[in-house]
N, C-alpha and C positions, 0 to 999 in steps of 0.2 A: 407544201412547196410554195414559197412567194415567188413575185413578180420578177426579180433579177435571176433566179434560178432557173425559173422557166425559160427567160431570155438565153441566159449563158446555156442549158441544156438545147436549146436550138439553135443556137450559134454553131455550140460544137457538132451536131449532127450534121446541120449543114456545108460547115467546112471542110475544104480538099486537106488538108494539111494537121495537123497541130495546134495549137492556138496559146501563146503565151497572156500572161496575167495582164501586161502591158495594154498586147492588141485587141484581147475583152475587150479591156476599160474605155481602149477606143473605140471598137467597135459597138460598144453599147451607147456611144454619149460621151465619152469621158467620165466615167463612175469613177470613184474612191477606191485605187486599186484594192486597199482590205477591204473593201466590202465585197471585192470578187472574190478574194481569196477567200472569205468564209463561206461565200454563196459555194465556190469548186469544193471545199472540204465537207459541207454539206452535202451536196452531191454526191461524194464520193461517199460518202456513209450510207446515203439512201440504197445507192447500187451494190453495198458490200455482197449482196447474198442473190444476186440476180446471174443474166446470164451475159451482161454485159457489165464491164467496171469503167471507171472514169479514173483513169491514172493519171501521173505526170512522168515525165520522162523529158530528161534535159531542160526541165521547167517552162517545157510546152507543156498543154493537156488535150487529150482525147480519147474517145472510146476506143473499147477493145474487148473483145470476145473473153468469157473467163477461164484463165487458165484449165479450169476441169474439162472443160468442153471442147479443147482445141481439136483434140481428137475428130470430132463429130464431124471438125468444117473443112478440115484438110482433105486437099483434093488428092486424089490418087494420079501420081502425074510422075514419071521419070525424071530424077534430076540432070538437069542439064547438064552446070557445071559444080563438081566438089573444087571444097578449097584443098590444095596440094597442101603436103605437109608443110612446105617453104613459107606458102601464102600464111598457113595456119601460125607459124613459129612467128612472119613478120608483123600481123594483126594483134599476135600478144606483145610485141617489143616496142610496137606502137601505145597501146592502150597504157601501158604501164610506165611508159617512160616518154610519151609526148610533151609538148612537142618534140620531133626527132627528125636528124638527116640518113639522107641514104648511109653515107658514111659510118653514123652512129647504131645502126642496124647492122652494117656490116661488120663492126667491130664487136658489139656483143653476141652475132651468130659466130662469128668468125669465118664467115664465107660471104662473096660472093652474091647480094641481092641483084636478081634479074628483072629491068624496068617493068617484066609481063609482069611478075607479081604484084609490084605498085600500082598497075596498071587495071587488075583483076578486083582488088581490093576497093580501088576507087569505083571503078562499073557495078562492084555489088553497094554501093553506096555508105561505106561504112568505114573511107578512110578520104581526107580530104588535105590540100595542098594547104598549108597555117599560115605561108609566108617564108621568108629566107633568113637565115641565121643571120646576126649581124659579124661578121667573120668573116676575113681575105677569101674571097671566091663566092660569096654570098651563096652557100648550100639551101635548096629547098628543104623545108622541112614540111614533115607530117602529122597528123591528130588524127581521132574519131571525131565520128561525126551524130549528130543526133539519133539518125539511121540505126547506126551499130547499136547503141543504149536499147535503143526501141527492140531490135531484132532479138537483144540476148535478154530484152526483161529487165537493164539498169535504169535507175532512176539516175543516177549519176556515176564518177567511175567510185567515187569509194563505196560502190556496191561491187564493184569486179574482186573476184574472190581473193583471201589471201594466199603471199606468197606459201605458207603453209600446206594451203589445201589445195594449191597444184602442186605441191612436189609430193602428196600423200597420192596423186590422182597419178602421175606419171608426165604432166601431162609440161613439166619444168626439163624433163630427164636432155630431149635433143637440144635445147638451149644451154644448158646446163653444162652438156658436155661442152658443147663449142667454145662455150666461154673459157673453161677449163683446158681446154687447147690452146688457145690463144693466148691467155695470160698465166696459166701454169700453177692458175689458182685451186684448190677443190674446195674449195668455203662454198665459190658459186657466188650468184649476184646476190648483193646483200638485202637482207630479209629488212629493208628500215622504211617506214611509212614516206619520208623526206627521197626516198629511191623513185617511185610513181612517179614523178615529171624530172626531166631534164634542161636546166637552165641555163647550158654551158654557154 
């Protein structure tokens, strides 16, 4: 392990947060952003087979526990709050189709979003305010948030499964219908790579 490696592995241990490629470079001096990125890919090899890995996520980086062991650390503790089915259905119509307005959620559940839900989503820190449509009544719109990536294990969203393998899972069936109510379609939202973000 050289010199910049050890840095960057104490940097990250050190920090509250996440640490992007950028803030390294700052944070060490101003280095040669590649030569951080080789030093974290480094890294991240050194730790493949340990009990801690050096991931990225939303192209931050930081430790984390490895997945076999999660098991071990997790505390026995009552959950507080589950996410409703509503919250559940509007966290995927966000992820896949951000950014999004409330409107635009209500039209592909075809019901009905309750602010508590947007409200819940944000508190679990895994859905964030993007900014406002540019469109007569200027609509807030939604995105995920680095949060969410981290919490479900994406590196990015083209890691969020395809639409395939939620409608193998079940888990397209209560959107699916709605939509199919609403627009009188049963094709269902269209399975196209270009679907994932809305640009309206």
């Amino acid at each position: 392990m050289n010199a910049l490696e050890r840095s960057i592995e104490g940097a990250l241990f050190a920090a509250e947060d996440p640490m992007s490629v950028d803030a390294l470079a700052s944070f060490l001096g101003d280095i040669d952003k590649s030569e951080v990125r080789a030093a974290l890919k480094a890294l991240a090899s050194l730790y493949e087979g340990r009990g801690i890995h050096l991931v990225e996520r939303a192209k931050r980086w930081h430790f984390e526990t490895a997945p076999d062991l999660a098991h071990l650390l997790r505390k026995e503790r009552e959950q507080l709050r589950r996410l409703s089915r509503a919250a559940t259905e509007v966290l995927a119509i966000i992820a896949y189709h951000e950014p999004v307005s409330r409107a635009e959620i209500e039209s592909i559940r075809g019901v009905q979003t309750s602010g508590g839900t947007l409200d819940v989503l944000m508190e679990a820190g895994w859905v964030k305010i993007a900014g406002r449509r540019e469109v007569p009544g200027r609509p807030t719109i939604y995105a995920t948030t680095p949060e969410f990536l981290d919490h479900f294990g994406l590196s990015s969203r083209r890691d969020l499964p395809g639409i395939a393998e939620l409608r193998a899972t079940g888990l397209l069936d209560p959107v699916e219908e709605a939509y199919e109510e609403l627009t009188g379609d049963e094709s269902g939202p269209v399975d196209d790579e270009d679907n994932t973000s809305r640009d309206a």
